[in-house]
VEXTI-969142 format. One record per atom (N, C-alpha, C, O, CB): residue number from 1; x, y, z. Coordinates in nm, 4 decimals. Glycine has a CB too. Example, Ala and Ser with C-alpha at 12.3 -4.5 7.8 and 13.67 -1.06 7.14 Angstrom:
BEGIN
@num->1, u->1.3190, v->-0.5690, w->0.7800
@num->1, u->1.2300, v->-0.4500, w->0.7800
@num->1, u->1.3200, v->-0.3300, w->0.7800
@num->1, u->1.4236, v->-0.3319, w->0.8465
@num->1, u->1.1308, v->-0.4473, w->0.9046
@num->2, u->1.2850, v->-0.2250, w->0.7080
@num->2, u->1.3670, v->-0.1060, w->0.7140
@num->2, u->1.2900, v->0.0030, w->0.7870
@num->2, u->1.3409, v->0.1138, w->0.8039
@num->2, u->1.4084, v->-0.0598, w->0.5725
! end
This chain:
BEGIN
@num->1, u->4.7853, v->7.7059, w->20.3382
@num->1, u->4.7263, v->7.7449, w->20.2117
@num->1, u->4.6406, v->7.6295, w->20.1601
@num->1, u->4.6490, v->7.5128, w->20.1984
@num->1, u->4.8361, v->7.7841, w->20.1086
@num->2, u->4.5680, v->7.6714, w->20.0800
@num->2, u->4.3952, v->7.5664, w->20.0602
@num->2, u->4.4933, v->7.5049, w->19.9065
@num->2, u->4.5731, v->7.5632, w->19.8331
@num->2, u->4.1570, v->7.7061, w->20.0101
@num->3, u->4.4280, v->7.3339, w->19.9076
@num->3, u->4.5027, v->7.2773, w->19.7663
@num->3, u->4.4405, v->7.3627, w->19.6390
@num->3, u->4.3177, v->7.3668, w->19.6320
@num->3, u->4.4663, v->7.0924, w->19.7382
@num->4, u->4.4951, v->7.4108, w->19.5679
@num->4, u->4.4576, v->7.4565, w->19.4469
@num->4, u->4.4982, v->7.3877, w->19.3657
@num->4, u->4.6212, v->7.3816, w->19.3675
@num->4, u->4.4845, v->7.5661, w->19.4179
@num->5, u->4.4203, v->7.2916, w->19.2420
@num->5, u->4.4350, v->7.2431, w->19.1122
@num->5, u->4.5375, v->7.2917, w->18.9936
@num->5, u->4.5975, v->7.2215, w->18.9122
@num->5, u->4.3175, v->7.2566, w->19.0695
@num->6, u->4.5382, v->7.4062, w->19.0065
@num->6, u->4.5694, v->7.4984, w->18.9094
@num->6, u->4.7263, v->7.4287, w->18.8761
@num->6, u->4.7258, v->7.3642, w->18.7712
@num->6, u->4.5596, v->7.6712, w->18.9692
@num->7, u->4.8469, v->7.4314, w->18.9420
@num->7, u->4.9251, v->7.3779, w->18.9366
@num->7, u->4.9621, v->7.2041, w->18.8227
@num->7, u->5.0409, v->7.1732, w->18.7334
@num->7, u->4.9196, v->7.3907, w->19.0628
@num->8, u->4.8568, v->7.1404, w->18.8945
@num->8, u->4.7812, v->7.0394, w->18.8392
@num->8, u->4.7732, v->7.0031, w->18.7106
@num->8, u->4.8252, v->6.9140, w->18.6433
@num->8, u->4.6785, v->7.0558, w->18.8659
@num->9, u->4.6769, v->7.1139, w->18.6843
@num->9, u->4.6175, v->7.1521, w->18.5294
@num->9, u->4.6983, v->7.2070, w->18.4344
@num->9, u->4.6775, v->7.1904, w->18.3142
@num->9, u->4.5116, v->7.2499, w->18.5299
@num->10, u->4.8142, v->7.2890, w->18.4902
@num->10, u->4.8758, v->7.3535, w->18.4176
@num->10, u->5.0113, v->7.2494, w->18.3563
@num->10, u->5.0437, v->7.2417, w->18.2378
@num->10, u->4.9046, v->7.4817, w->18.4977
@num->11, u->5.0802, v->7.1714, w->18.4779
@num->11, u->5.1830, v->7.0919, w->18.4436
@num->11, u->5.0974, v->6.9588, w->18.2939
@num->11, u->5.1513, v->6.9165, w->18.1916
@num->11, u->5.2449, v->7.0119, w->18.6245
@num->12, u->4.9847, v->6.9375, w->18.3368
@num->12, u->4.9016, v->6.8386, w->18.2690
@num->12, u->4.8717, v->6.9028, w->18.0796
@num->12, u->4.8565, v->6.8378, w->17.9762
@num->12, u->4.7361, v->6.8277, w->18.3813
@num->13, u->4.8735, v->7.0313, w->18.1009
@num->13, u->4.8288, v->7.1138, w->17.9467
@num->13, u->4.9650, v->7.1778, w->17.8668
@num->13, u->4.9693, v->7.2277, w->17.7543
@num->13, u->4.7107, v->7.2692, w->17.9845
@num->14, u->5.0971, v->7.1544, w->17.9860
@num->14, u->5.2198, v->7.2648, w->17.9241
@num->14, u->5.2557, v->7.1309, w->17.8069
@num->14, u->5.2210, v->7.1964, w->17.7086
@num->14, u->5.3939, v->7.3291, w->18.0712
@num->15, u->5.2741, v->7.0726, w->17.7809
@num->15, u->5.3189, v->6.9178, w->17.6721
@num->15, u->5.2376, v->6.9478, w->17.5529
@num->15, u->5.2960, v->6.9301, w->17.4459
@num->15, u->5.2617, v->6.7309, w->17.7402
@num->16, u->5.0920, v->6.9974, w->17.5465
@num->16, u->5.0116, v->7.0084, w->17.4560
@num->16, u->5.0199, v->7.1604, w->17.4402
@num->16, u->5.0449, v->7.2461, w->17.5250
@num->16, u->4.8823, v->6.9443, w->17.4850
@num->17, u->4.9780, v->7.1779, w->17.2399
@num->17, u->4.9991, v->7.2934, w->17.1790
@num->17, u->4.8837, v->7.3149, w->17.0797
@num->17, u->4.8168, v->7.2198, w->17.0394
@num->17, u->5.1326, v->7.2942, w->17.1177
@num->18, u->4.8618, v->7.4411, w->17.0413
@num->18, u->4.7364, v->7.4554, w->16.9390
@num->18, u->4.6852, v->7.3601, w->16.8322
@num->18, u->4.5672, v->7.3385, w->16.8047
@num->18, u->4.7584, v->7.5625, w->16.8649
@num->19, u->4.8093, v->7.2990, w->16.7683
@num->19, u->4.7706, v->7.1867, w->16.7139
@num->19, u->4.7035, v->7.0817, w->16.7558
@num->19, u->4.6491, v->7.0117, w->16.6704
@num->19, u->4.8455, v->7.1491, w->16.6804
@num->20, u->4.6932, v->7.0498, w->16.8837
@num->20, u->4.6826, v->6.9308, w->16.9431
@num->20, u->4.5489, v->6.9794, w->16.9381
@num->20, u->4.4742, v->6.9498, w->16.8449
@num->20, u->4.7624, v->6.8835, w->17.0752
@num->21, u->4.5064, v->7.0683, w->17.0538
@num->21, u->4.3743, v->7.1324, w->17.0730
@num->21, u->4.2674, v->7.1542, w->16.9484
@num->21, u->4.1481, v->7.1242, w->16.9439
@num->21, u->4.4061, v->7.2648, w->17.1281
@num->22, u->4.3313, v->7.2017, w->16.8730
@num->22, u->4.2706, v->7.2515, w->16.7030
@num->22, u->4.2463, v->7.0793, w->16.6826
@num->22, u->4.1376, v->7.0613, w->16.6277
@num->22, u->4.4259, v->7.3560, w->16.5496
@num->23, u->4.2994, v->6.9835, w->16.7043
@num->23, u->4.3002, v->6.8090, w->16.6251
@num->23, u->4.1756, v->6.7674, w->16.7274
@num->23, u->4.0875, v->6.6873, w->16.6961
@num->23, u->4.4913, v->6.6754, w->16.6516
@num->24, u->4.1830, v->6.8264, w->16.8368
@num->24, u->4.0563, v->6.7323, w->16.8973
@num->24, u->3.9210, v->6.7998, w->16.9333
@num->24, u->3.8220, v->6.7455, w->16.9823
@num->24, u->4.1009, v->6.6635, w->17.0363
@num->25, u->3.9392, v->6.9378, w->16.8963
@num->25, u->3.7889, v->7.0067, w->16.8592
@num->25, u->3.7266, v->6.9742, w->16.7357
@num->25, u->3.6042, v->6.9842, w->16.7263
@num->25, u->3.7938, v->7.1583, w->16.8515
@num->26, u->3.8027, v->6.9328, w->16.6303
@num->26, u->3.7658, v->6.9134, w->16.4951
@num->26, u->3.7085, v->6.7665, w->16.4980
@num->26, u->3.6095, v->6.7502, w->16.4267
@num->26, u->3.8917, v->6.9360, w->16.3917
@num->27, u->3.7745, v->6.6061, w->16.6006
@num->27, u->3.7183, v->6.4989, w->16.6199
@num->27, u->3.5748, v->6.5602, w->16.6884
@num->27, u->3.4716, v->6.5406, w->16.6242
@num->27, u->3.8136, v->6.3986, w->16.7036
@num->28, u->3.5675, v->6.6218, w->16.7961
@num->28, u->3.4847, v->6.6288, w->16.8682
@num->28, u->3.3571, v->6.6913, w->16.7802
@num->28, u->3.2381, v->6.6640, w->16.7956
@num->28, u->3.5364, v->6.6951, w->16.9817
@num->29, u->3.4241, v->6.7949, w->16.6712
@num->29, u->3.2628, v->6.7976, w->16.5780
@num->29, u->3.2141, v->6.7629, w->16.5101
@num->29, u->3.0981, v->6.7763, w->16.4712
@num->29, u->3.2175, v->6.8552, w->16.5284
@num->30, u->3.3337, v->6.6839, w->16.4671
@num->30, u->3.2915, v->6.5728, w->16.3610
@num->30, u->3.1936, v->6.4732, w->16.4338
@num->30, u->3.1047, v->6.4279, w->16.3617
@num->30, u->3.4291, v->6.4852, w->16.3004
@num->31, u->3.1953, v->6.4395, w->16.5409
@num->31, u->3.1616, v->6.3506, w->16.6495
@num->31, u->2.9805, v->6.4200, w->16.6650
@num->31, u->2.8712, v->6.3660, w->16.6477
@num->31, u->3.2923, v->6.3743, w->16.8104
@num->32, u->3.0185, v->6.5531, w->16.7028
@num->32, u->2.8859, v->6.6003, w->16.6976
@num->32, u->2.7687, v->6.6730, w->16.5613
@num->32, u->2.6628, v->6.7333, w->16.5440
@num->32, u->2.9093, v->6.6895, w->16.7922
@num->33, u->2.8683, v->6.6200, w->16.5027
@num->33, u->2.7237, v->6.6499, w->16.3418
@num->33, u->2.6778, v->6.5222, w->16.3076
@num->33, u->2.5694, v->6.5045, w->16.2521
@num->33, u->2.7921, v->6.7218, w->16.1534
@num->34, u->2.7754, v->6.4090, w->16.3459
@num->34, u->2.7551, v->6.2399, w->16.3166
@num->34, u->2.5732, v->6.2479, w->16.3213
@num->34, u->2.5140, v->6.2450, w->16.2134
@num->34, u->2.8452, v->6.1079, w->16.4777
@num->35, u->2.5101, v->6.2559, w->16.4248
@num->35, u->2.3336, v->6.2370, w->16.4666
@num->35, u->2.3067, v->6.3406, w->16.3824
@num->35, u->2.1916, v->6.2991, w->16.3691
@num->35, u->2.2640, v->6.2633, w->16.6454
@num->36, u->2.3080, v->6.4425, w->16.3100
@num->36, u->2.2371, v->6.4715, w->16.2211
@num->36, u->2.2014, v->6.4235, w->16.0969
@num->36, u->2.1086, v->6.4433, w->16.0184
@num->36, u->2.2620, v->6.5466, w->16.2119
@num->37, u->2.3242, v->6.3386, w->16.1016
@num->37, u->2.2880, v->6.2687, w->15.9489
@num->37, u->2.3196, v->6.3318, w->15.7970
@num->37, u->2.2808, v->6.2822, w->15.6912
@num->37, u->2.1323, v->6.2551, w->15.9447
@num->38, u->2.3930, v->6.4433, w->15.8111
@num->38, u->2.3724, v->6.5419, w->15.6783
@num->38, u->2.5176, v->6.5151, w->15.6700
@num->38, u->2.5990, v->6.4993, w->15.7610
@num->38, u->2.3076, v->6.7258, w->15.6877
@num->39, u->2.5324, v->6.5134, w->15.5479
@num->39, u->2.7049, v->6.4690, w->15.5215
@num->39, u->2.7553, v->6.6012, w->15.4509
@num->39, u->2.8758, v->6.6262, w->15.4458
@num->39, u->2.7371, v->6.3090, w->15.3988
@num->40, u->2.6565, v->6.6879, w->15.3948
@num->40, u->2.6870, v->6.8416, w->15.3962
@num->40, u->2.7404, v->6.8857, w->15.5186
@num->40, u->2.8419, v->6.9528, w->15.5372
@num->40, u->2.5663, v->6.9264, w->15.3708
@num->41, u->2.6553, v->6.8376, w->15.6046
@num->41, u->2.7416, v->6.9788, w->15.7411
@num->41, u->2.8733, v->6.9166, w->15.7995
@num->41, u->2.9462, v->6.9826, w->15.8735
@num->41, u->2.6219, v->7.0172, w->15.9266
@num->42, u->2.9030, v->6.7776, w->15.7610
@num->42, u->3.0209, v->6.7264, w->15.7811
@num->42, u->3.1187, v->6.7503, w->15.6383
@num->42, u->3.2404, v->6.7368, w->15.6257
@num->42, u->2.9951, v->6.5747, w->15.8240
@num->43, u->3.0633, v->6.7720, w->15.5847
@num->43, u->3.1749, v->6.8131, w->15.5139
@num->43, u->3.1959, v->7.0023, w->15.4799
@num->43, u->3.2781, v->7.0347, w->15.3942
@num->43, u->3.1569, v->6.7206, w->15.3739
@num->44, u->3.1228, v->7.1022, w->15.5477
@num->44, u->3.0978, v->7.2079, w->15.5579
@num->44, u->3.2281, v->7.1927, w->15.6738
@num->44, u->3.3401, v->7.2384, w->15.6510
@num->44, u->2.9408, v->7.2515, w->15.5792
@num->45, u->3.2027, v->7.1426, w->15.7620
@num->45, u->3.2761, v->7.1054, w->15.8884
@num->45, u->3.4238, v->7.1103, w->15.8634
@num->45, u->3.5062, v->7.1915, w->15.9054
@num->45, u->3.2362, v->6.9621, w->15.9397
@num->46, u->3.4445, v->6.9722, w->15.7611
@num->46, u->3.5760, v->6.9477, w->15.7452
@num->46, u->3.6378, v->7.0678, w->15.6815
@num->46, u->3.7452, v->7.0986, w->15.7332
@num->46, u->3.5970, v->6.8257, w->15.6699
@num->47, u->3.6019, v->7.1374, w->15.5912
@num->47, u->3.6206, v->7.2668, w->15.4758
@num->47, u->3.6630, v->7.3553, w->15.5975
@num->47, u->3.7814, v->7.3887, w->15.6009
@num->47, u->3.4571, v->7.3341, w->15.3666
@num->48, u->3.5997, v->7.3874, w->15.6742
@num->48, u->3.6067, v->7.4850, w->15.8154
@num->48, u->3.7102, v->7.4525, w->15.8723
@num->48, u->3.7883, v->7.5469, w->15.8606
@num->48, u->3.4957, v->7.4752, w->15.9249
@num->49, u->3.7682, v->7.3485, w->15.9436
@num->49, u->3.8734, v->7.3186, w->15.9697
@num->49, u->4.0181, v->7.2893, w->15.9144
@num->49, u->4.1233, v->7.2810, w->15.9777
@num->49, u->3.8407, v->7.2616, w->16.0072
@num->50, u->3.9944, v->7.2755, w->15.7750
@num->50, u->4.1003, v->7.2261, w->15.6876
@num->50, u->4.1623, v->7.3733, w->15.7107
@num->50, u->4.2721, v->7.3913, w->15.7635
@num->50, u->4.0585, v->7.1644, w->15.5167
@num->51, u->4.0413, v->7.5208, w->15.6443
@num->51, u->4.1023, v->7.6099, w->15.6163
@num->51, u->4.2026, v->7.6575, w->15.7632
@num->51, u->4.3203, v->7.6926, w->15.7550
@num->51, u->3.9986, v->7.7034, w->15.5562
@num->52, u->4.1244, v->7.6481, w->15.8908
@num->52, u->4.1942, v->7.6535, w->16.0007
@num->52, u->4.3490, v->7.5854, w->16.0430
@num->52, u->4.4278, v->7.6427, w->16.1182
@num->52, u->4.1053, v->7.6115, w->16.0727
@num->53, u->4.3684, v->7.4822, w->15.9930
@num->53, u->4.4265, v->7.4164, w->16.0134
@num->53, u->4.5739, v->7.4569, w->15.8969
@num->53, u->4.6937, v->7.4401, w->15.9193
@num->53, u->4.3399, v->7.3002, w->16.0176
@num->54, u->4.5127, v->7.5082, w->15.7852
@num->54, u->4.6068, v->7.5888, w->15.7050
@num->54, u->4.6900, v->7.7336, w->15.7072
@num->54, u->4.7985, v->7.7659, w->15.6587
@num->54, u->4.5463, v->7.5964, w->15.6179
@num->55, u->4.5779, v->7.8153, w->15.7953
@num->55, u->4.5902, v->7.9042, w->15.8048
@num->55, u->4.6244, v->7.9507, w->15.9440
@num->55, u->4.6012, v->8.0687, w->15.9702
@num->55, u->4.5093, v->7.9375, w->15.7494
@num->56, u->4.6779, v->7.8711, w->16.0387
@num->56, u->4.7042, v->7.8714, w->16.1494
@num->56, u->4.8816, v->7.8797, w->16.1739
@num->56, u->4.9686, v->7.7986, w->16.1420
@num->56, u->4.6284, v->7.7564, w->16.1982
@num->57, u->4.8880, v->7.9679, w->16.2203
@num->57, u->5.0408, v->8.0084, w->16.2131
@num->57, u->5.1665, v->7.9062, w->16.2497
@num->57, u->5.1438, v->7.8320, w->16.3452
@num->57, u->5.0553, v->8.1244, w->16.3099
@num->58, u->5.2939, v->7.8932, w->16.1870
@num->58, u->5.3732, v->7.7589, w->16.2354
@num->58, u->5.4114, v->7.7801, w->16.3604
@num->58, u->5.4228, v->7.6762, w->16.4255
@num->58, u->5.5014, v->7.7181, w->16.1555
@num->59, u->5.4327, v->7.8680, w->16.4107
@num->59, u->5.4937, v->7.9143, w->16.5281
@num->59, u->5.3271, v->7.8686, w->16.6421
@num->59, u->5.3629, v->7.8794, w->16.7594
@num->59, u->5.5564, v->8.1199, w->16.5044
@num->60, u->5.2577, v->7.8492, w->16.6389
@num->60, u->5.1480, v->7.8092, w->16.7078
@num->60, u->5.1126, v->7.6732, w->16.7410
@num->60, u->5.0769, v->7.6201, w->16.8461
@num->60, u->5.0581, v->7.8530, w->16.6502
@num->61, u->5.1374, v->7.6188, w->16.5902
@num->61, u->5.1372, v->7.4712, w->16.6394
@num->61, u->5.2450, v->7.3685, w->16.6911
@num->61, u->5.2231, v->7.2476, w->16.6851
@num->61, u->5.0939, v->7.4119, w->16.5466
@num->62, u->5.3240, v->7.4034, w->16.7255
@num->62, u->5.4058, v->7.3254, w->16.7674
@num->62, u->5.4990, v->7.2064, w->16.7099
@num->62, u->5.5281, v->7.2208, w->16.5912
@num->62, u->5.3467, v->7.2953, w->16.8365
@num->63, u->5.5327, v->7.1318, w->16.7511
@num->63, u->5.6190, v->7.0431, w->16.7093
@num->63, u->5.6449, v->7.0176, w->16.5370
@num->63, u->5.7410, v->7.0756, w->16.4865
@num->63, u->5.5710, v->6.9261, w->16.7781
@num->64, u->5.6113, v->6.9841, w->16.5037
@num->64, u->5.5795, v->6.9806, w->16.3577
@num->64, u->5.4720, v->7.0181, w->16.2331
@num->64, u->5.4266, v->6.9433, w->16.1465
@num->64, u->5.5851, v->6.8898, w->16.3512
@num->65, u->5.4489, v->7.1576, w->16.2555
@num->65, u->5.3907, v->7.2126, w->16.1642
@num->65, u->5.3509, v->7.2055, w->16.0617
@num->65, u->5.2814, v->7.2991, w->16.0220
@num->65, u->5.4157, v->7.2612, w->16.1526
@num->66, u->5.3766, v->7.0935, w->15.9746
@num->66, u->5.3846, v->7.0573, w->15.8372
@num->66, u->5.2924, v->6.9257, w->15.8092
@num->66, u->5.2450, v->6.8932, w->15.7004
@num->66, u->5.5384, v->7.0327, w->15.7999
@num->67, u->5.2777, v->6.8537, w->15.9414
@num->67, u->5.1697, v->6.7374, w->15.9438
@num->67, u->5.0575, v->6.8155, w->15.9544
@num->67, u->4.9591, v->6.7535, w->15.9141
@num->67, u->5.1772, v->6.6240, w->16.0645
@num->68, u->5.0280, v->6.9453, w->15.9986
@num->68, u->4.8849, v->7.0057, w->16.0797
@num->68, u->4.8491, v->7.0839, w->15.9352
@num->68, u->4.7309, v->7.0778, w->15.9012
@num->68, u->4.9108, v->7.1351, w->16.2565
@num->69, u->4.9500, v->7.1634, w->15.8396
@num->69, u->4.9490, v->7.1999, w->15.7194
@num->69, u->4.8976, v->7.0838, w->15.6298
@num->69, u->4.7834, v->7.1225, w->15.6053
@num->69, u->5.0766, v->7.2480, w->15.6880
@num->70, u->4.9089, v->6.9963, w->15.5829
@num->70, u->4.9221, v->6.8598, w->15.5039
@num->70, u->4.7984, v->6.8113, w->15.5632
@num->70, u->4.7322, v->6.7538, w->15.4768
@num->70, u->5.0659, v->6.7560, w->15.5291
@num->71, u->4.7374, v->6.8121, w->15.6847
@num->71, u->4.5908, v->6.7883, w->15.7088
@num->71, u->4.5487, v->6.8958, w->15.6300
@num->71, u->4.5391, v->6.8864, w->15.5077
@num->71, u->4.5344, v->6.7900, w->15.8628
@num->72, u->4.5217, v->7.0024, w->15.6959
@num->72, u->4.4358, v->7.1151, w->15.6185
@num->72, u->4.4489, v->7.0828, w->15.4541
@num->72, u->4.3361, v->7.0652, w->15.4080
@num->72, u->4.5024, v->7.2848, w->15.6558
@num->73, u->4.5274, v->7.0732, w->15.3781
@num->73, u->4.5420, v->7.0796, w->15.2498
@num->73, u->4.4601, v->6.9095, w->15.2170
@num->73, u->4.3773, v->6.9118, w->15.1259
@num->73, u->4.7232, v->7.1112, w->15.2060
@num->74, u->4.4784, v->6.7975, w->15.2742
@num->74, u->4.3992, v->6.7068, w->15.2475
@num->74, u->4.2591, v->6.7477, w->15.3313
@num->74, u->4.1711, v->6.6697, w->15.2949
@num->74, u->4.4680, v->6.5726, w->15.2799
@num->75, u->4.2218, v->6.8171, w->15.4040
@num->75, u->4.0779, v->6.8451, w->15.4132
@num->75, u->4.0345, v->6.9479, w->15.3102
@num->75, u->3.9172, v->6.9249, w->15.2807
@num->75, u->4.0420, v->6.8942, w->15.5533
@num->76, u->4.0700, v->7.0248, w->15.2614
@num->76, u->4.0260, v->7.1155, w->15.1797
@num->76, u->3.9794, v->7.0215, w->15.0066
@num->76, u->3.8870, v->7.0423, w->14.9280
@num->76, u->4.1624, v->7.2403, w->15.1782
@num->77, u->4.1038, v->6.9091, w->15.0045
@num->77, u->4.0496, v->6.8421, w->14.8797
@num->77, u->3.9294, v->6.7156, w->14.9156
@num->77, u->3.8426, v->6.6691, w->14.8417
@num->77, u->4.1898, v->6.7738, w->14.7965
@num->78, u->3.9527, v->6.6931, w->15.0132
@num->78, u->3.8163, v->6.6174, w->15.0497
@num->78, u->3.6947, v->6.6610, w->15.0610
@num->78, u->3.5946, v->6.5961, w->15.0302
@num->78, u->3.8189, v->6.5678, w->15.1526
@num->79, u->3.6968, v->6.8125, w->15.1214
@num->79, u->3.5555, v->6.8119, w->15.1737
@num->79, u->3.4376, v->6.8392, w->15.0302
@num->79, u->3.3188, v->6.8090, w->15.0190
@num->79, u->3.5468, v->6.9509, w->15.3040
@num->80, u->3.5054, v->6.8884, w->14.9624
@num->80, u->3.4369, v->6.9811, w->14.8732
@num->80, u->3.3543, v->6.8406, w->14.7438
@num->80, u->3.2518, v->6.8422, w->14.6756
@num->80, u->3.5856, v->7.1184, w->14.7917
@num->81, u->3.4967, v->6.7077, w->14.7702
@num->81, u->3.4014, v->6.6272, w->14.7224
@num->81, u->3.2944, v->6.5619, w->14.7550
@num->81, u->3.2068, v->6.5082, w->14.6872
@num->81, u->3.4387, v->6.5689, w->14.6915
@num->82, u->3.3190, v->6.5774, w->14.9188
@num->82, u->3.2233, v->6.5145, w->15.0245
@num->82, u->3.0866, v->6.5507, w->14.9226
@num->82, u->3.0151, v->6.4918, w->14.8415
@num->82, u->3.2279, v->6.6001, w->15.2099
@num->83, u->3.1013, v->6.6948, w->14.9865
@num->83, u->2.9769, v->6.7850, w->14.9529
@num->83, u->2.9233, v->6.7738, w->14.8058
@num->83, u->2.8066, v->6.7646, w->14.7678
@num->83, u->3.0148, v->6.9385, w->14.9771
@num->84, u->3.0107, v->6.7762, w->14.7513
@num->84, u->2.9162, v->6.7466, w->14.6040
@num->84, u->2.8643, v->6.6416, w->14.6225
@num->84, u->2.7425, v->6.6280, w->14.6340
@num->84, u->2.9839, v->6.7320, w->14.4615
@num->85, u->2.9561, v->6.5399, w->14.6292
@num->85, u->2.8497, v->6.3835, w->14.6609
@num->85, u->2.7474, v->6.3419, w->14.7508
@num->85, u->2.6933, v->6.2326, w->14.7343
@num->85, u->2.9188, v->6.2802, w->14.6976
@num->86, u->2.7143, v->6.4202, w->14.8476
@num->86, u->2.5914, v->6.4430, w->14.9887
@num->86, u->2.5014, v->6.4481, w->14.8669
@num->86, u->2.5209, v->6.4821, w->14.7502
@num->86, u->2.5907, v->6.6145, w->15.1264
@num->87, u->2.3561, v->6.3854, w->14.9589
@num->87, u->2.2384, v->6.4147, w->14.8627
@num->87, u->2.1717, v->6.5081, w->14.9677
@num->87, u->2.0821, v->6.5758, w->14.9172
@num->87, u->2.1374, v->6.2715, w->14.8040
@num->88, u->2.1892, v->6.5272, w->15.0845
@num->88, u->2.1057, v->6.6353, w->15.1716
@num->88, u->2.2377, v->6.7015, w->15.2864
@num->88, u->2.2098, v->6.7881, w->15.3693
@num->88, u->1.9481, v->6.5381, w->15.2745
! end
């Protein structure tokens, strides 16, 4: 039988849970609005994720649910000041 990865990949991703995934798509766009320069769409961004991050079921995120809640609720009070304070 031919090596297949899959095995691999799977033992490498079973440790990690929606939370984890949801924590490093949100670095990664934060990462990618950085070169635009607009602190609106980073903080449009953060607002987007906070609510995700709130509204994302406990049974989904894994281990401790209440740190991934407690983000969302401190992104939701941040972003909105972000955004008022952005000049573009």
């Amino acid at each position: 039988m031919a090596f297949t990865p899959l095995p691999l990949v799977d033992d490498f991703l079973v440790s990690y849970h929606v939370g984890h995934a949801l924590l490093v798509l949100f670095a990664l766009s934060i990462v990618g609005s950085i070169p635009l320069g607009s602190r609106k769409v980073v903080a449009l961004n953060a607002s987007l994720f906070g609510v995700i991050f709130f509204v994302t079921p406990a049974s989904q995120l894994g281990g401790d649910p209440f740190t991934y809640r407690f983000l969302g609720v401190a992104l939701l009070v941040v972003a909105p000041i972000l955004f008022t304070t952005a000049r573009e």
